[in-house]
N, C-alpha and C positions, 0 to 999 in steps of 0.2 A: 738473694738480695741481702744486702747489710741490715742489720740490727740499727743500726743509727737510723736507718730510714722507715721507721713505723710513726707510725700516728701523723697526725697533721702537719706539725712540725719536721716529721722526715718528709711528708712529700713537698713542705715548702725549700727544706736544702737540698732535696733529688732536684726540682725545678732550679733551685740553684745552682747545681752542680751541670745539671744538662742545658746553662744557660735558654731556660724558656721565663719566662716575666709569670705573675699570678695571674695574668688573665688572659693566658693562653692553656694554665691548668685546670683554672675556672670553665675555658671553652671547653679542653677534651671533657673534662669530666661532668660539663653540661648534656655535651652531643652524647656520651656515651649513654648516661642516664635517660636522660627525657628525648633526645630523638626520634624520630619514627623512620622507621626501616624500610624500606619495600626491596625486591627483587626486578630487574629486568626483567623477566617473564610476566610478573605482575603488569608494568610496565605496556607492556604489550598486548598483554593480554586486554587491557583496559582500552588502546588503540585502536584494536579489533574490534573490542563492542562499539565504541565511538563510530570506526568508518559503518558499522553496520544499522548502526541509529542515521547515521545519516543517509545511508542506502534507502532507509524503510522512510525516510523523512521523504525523501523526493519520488516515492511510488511504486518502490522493486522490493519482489520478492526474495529473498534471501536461498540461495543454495546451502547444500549438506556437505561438510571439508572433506568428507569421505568419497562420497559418491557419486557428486555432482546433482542431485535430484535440487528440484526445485521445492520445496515447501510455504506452504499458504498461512496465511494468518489467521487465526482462528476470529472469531467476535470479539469483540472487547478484552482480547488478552493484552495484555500492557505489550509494551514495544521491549522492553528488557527480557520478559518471560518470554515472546519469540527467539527472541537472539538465539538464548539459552535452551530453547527447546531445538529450537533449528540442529544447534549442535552440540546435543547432552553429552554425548559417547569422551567428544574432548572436551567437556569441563570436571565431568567425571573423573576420567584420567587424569589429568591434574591434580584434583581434590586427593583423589588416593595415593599420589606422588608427594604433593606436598601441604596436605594436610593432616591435621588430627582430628577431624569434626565426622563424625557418627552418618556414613554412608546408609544406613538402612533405610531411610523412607528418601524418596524422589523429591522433595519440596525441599531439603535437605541443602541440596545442592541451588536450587534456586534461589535460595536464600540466601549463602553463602557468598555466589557468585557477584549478585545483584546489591548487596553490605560492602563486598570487597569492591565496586566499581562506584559506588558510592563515596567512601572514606579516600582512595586511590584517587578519585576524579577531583576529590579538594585541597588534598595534602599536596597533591603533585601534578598540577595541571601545566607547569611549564612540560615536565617531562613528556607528557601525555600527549601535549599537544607536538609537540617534536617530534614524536615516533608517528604521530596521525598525517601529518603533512609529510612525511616519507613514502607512507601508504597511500595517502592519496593527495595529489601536488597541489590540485583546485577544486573547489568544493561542483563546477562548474560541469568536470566529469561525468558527477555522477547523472546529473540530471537528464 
């Protein structure tokens, strides 16, 4: 890149040379900075707990992605912590795929999982709710 284009002033004659106005440099360099990110798997993965919250909503047990067993709900375990217990093995995998958060204790993971469905369920509920209505067309299914 040119010398002419350092400091504030080169990125306002770069914007001017690449014909973009200041407040479309203002926007990239808004979304770059302060945006929040996610992943389609994220995405997804949040879809998954959702139709499974709803599964548990209308009175079904939850199956294992693995193996097909059926798993019971414990007493007063939250509806999030079944989800995740139902199917530890794949959040796990995931976590150690694409995480950097400290695998050594099991709670680890629940906590993780149930923060990132949390923050994911607010920032991006259009998205969530798009990939949920793919999975499942009417809530009416399940029942």
């Amino acid at each position: 890149m040119k010398s002419e284009y350092s400091g504030w002033a080169g990125v306002k004659s770069l914007a001017k040379d690449l014909n973009y106005s200041w407040e479309d440099v203002c926007e990239l360099l808004w979304k770059k900075r302060h945006s929040q990110k996610t992943t389609l798997r994220q995405i997804l993965m949040c879809a998954c707990i959702r139709y499974e919250l709803e599964l548990i909503k209308a009175g079904h047990k939850l199956k294992n992605y693995d193996n097909g067993k059926v798993v019971s709900q414990k007493k007063k375990e939250q509806d999030i912590h079944y989800i995740i217990r139902t199917n530890i093995v794949y959040y796990r995998n995931y976590l150690k795929e694409f995480s950097t958060i400290n695998l050594s204790n099991q709670s680890n993971i629940y906590i993780a999982i149930r923060d990132m469905y949390a923050k994911k369920s607010k920032l991006f509920s259009k998205e969530i709710d798009k990939q949920f209505k793919m999975i499942l067309p009417t809530l009416q299914s399940v029942a």
